[in-house]
C-alpha positions in Angstrom: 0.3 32.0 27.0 1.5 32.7 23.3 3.2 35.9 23.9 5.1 34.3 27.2 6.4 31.3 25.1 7.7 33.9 22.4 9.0 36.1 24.3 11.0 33.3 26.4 12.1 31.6 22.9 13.3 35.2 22.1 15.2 35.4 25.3 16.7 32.2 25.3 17.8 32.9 21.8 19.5 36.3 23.1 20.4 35.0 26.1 22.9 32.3 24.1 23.9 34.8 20.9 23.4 38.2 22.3 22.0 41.4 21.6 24.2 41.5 18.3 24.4 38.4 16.9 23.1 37.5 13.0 20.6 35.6 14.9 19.1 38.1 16.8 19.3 40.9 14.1 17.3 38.3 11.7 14.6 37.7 13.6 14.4 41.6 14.6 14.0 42.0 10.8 10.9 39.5 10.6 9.4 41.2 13.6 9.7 44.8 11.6 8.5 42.9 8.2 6.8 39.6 9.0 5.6 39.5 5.2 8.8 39.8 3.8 10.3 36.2 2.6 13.6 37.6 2.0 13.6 38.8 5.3 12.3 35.0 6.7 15.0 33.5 4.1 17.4 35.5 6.2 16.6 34.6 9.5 16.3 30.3 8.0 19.9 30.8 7.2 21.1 32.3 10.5 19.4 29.9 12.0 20.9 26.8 10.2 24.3 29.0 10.1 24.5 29.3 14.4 23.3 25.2 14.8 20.1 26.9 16.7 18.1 24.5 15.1 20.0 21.9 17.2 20.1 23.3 20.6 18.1 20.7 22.8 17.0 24.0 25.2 15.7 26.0 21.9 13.8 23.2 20.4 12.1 22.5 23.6 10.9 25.9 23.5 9.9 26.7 20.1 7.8 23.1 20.1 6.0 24.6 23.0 5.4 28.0 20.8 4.4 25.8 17.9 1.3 23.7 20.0 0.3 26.9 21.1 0.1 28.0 18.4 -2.1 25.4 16.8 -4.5 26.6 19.6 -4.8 29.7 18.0 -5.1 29.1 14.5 -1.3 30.9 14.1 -2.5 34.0 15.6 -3.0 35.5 18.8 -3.9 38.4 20.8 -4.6 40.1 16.5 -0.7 39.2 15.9 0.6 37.0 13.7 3.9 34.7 14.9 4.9 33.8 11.1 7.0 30.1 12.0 10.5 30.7 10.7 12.7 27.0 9.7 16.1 26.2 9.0 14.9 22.8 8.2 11.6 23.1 8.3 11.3 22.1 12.0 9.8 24.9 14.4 11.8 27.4 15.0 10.6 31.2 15.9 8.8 33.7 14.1 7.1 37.4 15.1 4.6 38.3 16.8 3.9 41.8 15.5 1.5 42.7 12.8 1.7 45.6 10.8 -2.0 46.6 9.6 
């Protein structure tokens, strides 16, 4: 499911950083604002900052989001998983939407 290969992307992500890390506090800020592109720009940049984007582990994981989420037409469940890049490669999003 979409919401299991987000939520173990997420993990994985914590897991490796921790609760504190840029990493972690980016994405938090797309999942609060998932239509804010400064907040997306934010969270590319951490991303390409920590080397996430070339974590063998990570990648696996959010390329398994990603063809799920072609299933779904970039939604699921009435959420939206907005794709975040550092190099415009798959990388995580959010999967709250704020109606």
């Amino acid at each position: 499911m979409v919401s299991d290969a987000y939520d173990a992307l997420k993990g994985k992500i914590k897991q490796l950083f921790g609760e504190q890390h840029a990493v972690v506090t980016a994405l938090q800020g797309v999942e609060q604002n998932p239509a804010s592109d400064g907040r997306k720009l934010t969270l590319q940049e951490e991303i390409a900052a920590s080397g996430l984007d070339r974590d063998a582990e990570i990648m696996k994981l959010a390329s398994a989001l990603s063809e799920l989420m072609k299933n779904h037409g970039g939604t699921y469940g009435g959420n939206t998983i907005h794709v975040v890049t550092a190099n415009h490669s798959t990388i995580i999003g959010s999967q709250h939407n704020h109606n």
